[in-house]
N, C-alpha and C positions, 0 to 999 in steps of 0.2 A: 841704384843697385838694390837686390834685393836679399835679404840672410836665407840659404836655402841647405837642404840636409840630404847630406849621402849617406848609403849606410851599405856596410860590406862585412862579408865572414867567408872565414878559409878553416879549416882543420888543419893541427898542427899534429904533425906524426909522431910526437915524442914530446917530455915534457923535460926538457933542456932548453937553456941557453939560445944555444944555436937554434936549436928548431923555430922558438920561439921569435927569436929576431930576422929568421929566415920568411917565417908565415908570413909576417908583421910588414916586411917590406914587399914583400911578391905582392900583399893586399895594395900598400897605399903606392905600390907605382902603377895598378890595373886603374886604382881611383885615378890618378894623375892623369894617364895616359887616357883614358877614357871620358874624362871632363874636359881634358886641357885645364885642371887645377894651375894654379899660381900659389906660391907660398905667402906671400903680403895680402893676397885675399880670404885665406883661411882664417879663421876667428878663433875654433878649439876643435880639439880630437878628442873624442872617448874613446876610450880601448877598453873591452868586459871579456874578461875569458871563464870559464865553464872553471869551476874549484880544482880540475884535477889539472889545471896549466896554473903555477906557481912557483917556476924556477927561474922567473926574470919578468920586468915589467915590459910592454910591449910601447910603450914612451920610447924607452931608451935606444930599443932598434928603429926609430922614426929620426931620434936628434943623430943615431950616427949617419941619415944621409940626408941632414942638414936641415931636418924640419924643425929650429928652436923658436920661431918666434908664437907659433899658436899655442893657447894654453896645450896643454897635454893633461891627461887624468884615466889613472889605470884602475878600474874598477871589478868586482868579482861577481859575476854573471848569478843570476837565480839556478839552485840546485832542484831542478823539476825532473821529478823521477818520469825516468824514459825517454827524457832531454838527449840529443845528440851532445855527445862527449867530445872532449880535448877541441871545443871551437873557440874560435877568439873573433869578435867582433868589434866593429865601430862603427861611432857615428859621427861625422865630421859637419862642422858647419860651417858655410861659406858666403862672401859678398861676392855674386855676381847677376849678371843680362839676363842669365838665364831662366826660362820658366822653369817651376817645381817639376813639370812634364818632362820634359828635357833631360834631366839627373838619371846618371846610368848608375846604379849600384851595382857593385862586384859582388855576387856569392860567387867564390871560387869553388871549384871542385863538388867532391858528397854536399857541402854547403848550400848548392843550386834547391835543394830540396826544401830547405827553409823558407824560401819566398821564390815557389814554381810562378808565383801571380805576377811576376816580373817579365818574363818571356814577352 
């Protein structure tokens, strides 16, 4: 098997809580469902959100639907003026068969605009 990298972003509509751990999970079950992810194959999650999402870390809404065994690490996105706002990203890394070619990243939603080069 081989360590291979997905990488996904959604917009979050509000900087709550809730919102936060709503984006967070709509992202990593598009990942799942779209890899056929495995949790024992997963290695680490990064999670980076844009400075103006800071009312919860987005770890936390991944352990409440069961993801604790891959590291997790919540980090704060570069503040690049005229950056798209309230996004929350990651980049997960994975053991499997699959080729790098193969890996479907999720931009969810306004986020598609970020990596159009994915179509």
């Amino acid at each position: 098997m081989a360590t291979r990298a997905l990488r996904g972003a959604v917009r979050v509509p509000e900087n709550t809580k809730e919102s936060i751990f709503s984006a967070t999970q709509d992202l990593l079950r598009a990942l799942i469902e779209r890899n056929e992810l495995v949790e024992e194959n997963v290695i680490s999650i990064m999670f980076s959100a844009t400075p103006d999402l800071n009312a919860a870390f987005p770890a936390e809404a991944a352990r409440l639907i069961g993801w604790t065994q891959p590291g997790l690490l919540c980090f704060q996105e570069m503040a690049v003026p005229g950056s798209m706002t309230m996004v929350l990203r990651i980049l997960l890394l994975w053991e499997t068969d699959k080729a790098q070619a193969e890996m479907k990243h999720c931009y969810l939603g306004e986020t598609h605009s970020l990596r159009d080069d994915l179509d």
